[in-house]
C-alpha positions in Angstrom: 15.7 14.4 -8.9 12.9 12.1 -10.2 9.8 12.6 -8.4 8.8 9.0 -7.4 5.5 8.4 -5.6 5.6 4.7 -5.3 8.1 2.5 -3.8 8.7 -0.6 -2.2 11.1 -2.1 0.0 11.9 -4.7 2.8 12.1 -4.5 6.8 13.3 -7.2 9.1 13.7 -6.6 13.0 16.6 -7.8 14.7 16.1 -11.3 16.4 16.2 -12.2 20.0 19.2 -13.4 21.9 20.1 -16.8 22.9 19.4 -17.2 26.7 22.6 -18.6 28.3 23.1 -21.8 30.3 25.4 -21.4 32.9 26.2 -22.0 36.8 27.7 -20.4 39.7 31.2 -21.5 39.8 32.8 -19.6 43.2 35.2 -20.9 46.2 33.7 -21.7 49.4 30.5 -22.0 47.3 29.3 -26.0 46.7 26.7 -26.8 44.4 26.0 -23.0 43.3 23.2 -22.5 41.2 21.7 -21.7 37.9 22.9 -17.8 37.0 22.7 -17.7 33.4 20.9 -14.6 31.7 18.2 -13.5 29.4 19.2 -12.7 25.7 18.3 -9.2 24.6 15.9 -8.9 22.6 16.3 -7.9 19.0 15.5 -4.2 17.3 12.4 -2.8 15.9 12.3 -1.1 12.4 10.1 2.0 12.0 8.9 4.6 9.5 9.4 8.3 10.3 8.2 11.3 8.6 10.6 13.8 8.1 10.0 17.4 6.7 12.3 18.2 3.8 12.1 14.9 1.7 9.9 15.4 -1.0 10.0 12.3 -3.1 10.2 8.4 -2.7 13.1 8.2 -4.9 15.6 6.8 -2.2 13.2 3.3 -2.6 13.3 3.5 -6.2 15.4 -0.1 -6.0 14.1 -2.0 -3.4 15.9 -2.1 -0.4 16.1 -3.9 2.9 16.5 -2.2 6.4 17.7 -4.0 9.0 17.6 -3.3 13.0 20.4 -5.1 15.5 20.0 -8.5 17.0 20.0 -8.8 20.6 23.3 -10.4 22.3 22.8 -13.4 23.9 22.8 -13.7 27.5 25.6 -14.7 29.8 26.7 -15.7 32.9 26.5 -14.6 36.3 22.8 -13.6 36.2 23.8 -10.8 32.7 21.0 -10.1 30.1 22.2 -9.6 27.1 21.9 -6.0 25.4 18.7 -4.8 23.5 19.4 -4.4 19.8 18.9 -0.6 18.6 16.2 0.4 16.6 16.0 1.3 12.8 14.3 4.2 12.0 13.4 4.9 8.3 13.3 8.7 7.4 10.2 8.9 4.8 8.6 12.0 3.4 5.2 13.6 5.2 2.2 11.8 3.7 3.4 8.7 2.9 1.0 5.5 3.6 2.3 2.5 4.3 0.7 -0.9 3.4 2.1 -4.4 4.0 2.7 -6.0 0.2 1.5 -9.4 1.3 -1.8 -9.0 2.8 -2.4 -5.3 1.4 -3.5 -4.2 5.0 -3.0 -0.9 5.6 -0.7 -0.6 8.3 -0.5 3.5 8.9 -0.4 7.1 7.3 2.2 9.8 8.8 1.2 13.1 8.2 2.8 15.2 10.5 6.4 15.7 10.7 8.2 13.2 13.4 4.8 10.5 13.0 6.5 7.7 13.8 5.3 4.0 12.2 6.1 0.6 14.4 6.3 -1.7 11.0 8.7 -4.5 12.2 8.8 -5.6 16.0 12.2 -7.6 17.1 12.4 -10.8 18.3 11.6 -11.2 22.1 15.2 -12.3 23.7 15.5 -16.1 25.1 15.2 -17.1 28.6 18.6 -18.2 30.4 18.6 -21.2 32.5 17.7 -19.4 35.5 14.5 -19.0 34.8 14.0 -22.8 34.6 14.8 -23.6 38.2 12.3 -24.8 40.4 11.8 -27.4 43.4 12.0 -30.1 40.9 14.4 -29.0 38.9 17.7 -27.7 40.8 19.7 -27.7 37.9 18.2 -26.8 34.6 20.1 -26.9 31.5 17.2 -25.9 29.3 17.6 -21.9 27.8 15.6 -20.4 24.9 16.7 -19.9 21.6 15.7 -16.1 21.3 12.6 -15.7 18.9 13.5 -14.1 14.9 12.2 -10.4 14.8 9.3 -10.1 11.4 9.8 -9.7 8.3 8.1 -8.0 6.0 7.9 -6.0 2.0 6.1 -2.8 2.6 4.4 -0.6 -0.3 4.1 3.1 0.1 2.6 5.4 -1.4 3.2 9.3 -1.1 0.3 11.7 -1.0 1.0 15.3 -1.0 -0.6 17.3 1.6 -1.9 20.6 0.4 -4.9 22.8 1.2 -5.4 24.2 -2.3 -5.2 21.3 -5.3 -5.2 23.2 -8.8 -7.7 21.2 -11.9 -7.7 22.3 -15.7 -6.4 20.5 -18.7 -2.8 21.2 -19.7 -2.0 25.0 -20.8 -4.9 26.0 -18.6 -2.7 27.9 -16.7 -2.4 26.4 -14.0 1.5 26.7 -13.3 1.6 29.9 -14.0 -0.8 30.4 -11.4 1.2 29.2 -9.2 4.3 31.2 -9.8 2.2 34.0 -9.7 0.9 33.7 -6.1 3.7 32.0 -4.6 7.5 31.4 -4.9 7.6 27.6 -6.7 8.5 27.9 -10.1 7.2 25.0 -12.2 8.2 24.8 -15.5 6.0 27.0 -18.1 5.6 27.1 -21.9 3.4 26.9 -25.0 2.6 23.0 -25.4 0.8 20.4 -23.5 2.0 18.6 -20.8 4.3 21.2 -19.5 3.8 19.9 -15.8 5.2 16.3 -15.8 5.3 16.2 -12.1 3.5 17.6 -8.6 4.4 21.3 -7.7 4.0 22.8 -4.7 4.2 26.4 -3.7 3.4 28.2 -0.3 1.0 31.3 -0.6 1.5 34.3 1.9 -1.4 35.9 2.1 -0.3 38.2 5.5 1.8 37.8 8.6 0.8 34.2 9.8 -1.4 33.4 7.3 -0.3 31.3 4.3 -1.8 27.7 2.7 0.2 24.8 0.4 -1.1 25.1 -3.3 -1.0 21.9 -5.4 -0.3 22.1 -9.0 -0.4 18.8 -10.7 -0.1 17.6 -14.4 -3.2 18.2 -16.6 -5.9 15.7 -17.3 -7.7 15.1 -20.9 -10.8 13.7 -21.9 -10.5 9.3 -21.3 -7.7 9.8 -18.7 -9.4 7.6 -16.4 -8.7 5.2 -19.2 -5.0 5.9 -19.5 -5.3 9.2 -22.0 -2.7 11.7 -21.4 -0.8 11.2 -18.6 -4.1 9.4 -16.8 -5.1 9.6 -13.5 -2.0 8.8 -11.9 -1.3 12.2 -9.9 -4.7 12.8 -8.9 -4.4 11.2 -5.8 -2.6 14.4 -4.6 -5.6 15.9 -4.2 -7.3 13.9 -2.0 -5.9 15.5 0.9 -7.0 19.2 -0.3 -9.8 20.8 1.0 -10.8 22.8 -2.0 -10.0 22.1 -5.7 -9.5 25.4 -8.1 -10.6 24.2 -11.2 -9.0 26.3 -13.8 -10.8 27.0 -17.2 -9.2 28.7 -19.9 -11.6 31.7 -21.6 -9.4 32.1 -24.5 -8.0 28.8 -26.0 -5.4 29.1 -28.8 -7.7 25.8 -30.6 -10.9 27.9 -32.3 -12.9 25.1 -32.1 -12.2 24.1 -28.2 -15.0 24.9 -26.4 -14.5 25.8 -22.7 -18.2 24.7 -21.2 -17.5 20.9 -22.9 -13.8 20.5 -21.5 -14.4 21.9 -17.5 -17.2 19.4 -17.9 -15.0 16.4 -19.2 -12.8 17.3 -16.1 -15.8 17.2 -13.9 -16.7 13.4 -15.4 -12.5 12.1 -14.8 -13.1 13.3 -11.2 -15.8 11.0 -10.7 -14.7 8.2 -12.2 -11.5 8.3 -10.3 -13.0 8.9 -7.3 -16.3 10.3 -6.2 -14.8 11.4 -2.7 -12.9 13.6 -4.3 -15.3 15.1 -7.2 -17.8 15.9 -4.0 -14.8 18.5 -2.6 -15.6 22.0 -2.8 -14.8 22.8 -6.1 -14.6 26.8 -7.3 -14.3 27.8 -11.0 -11.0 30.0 -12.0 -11.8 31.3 -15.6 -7.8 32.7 -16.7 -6.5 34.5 -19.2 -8.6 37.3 -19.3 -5.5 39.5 -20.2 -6.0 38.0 -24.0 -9.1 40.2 -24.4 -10.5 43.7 -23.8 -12.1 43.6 -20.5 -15.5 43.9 -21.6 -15.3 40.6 -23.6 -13.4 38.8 -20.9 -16.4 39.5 -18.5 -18.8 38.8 -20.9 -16.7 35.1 -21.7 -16.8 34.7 -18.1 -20.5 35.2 -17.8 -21.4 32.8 -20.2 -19.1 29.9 -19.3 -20.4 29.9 -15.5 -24.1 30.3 -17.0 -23.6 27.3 -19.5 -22.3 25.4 -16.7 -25.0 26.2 -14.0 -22.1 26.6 -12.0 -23.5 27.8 -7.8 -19.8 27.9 -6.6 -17.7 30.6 -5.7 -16.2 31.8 -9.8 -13.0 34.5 -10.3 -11.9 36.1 -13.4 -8.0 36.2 -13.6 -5.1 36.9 -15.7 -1.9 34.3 -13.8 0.3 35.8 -16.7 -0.2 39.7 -15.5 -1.5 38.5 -11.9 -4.5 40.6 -12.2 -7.3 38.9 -9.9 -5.0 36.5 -8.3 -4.8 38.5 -4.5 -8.6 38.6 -4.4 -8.7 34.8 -5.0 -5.8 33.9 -2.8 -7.4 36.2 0.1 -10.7 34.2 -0.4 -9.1 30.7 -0.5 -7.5 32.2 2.7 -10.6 33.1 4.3 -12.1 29.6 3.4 -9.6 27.6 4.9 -9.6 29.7 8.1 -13.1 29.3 8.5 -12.5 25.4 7.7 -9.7 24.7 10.1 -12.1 26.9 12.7 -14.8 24.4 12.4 -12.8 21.5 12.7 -11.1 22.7 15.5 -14.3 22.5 17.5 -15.6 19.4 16.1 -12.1 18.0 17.3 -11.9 19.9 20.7 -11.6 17.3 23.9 -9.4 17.5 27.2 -8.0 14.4 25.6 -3.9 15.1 25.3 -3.5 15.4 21.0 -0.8 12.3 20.0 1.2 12.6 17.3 1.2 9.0 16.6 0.7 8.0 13.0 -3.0 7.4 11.8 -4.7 4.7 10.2 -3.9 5.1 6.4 -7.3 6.8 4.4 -8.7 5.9 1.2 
C-alpha cells in the first residue's frame, strides 16, 4: 500500500428533526391540547485513532462522511429519534485542521482519542412547546437546525521515540533491521528508503522503544533537492535523533565532517524545534576497515565536528556496536519518560481526550 501522509476529505453531521404540529384528538376529551413532539436531533461525525492503520491512504480521493438525521417528531407528545453518530477510524498521530480557516482543530495520539469535528443539528421544537396562556392552540413548530459542514486536512505524524538522520546509503535501514524486526528495503544506490519505517526495539522484558527510519536528505533539500524535506516532520515527535554518519563512503572525495554538517544546516532550516532535540552521532560501517583505522576515523570525525554528544562506533551490516547503543537509547528514554512523569504528576484523573494539534 502507498504510504500517504496527507489527505483531505469532507464531514457533515446529520440535521435536526422537524418538530411536529399536532393535537390531542380522544373521545370524551373536548378541546384537547397541543401534544406534538420534538424532532431528534441529527448525528455528530468524529475522528478516532485506531492502532493498526498506518497510512492515510483510505482519503487518498476525497470523501464525504455522513452521520444520520434526526426523525421528526410526532404526535402524542413523541420525540423523534437521535441520529447515530459517525465515527471515522484514522491512524494514531494524525492532526486535524479545518481546510477553511486552517484552525487547528485536534491531534489524537493515543489509540481510541476521539475528535468531535462535526456537531448535528439541534432537533426542532413541536407545538407543544409553544403553548402558553395566550396561546392555547399553537400551530407554530421548528424546522430542525442543519448539522456543520466542513473539509478537514490531516496530516499524519508518526510517533516514535528514536528518529534515524544521515544522507541516503548512510545506513540507516540497515540499522534498523539490525536492532529490530522491520525490514525496510536495503541496497547499493541512493534513495533506497522512499517511505517512513518503523521498527520496535526489545531491549529486555518490558522494555522496548519505536525507531524511525525515514528517507535520506541531501544538501539544498530544504529547497526541494532529493526527496526534500517532506518526511521530516516524522520526527518531530521523537525525543532523540540518531544521526548516522558514514566513516567509509564508497565516493573518495565525500567527506564525512562537511555532509553530517549539511544535515545539521537542513534541520534548521526546516525547523529549529526540531534541530535543538538531543541529537547523538552514529559513525557506521566500521566493518569496512581494520579496527584500528575505524577508531581512529571515528576520532577524527567527532573532533572535526566538536561534537559534546553522546558518539557510538557501529557496524548495522555485522551488528557489531548496535546492543550497546540500543541499551543506551534505552536508558535515555527511561530516564526521560521518568522526568516527565513527575513534571506531569497531579491527583487530576488523566483523559484520553484528543489534544490541541502541535506545531
Amino acid at each position: 500500500m502507498k504510504f500517504v501522509d496527507e489527505a483531505r476529505l469532507r464531514v457533515q453531521a446529520g440535521n435536526g428533526g422537524r418538530g411536529s404540529t399536532s393535537f390531542r384528538r380522544e373521545k370524551f376529551v373536548p378541546l384537547g391540547g397541543p401534544d406534538g413532539g420534538d424532532g431528534g436531533d441529527g448525528g455528530n461525525v468524529y475522528l478516532r485513532a485506531v492502532s493498526g492503520i498506518n497510512t492515510l491512504a483510505d482519503f487518498r480521493i476525497e470523501k464525504t462522511y455522513k452521520a444520520q438525521h434526526g426523525e421528526n417528531g410526532s404526535s402524542n407528545d413523541c420525540f423523534g429519534k437521535g441520529g447515530d453518530d459517525t465515527y471515522v477510524p484514522v491512524p494514531i498521530g494524525t492532526i486535524v485542521k479545518d481546510s477553511e480557516t486552517q484552525e487547528a482543530l485536534g491531534d489524537l495520539i493515543r489509540h481510541g482519542d476521539t475528535l468531535l469535528v462535526a456537531r448535528g443539528g439541534k432537533g426542532g421544537w413541536g407545538n407543544q412547546k409553544f403553548k402558553s396562556s395566550t396561546n392555547r392552540s399553537p400551530r407554530q413548530f421548528g424546522p430542525g437546525l442543519p448539522g456543520e459542514k466542513r473539509t478537514l486536512e490531516l496530516e499524519m505524524k508518526v510517533i516514535a521515540d528514536v528518529g534515524l538522520l544521515g544522507l541516503p546509503n548512510a545506513g540507516k535501514s540497515t540499522l534498523i533491521r539490525a536492532v529490530s524486526a522491520a525490514r525496510p528495503k536495503v541496497a547499493d544506490y541512493p534513495f533506497t528508503t522512499l517511505y517512513p519505517n518503523l521498527g520496535v526495539v526489545d531491549v529486555g522484558q518490558h522494555r522496548s522503544f519505536v525507531m524511525a527510519d525515514i528517507p535520506g536528505l541531501i544538501e539544498g533539500a530544504a529547497e526541494g533537492a532529493g526527496l526534500g524535506i517532506r518526511f521530516l516532520k516524522h520526527l518531530q515527535r521523537t525525543k532523540v535523533l540518531l544521526h548516522l554518519v558514514d566513516i567509509a563512503p564508497l565516493d573518495p572525495d565525500a567527506d564525512p565532517v562537511k555532509d553530517a554538517r549539511a544535515i545539521v544546516a537542513e534541520l534548521k532550516k526546516f525547523d529549529k524545534e526540531l534541530a535543538a532535540k538531543p541529537r547523538w552521532l552514529v559513525l557506521n560501517k566500521r566493518d569496512l576497515m581494520p579496527d584500528e583505522e575505524a577508531e581512529k576515523r571515528a576520532r577524527q570525525i567527532v573532533r572535526s565536528l566538536r561534537f559534546r554528544g553522546p558518539h557510538y562506533l557501529i557496524s548495522g551490516a555485522t551488528g557489531r556496536g548496535t546492543k550497546d547503543l540500543a541499551e543506551a537509547v534505552m536508558g535515555f528514554l527511561e530516564e526521560q519518560r521518568e522526568r516527565e512523569s513527575r513534571a506531569h504528576e497531579s491527583p487530576a484523573e488523566e483523559t484520553h481526550d484528543a489534544q490541541p494539534a502541535s506545531t
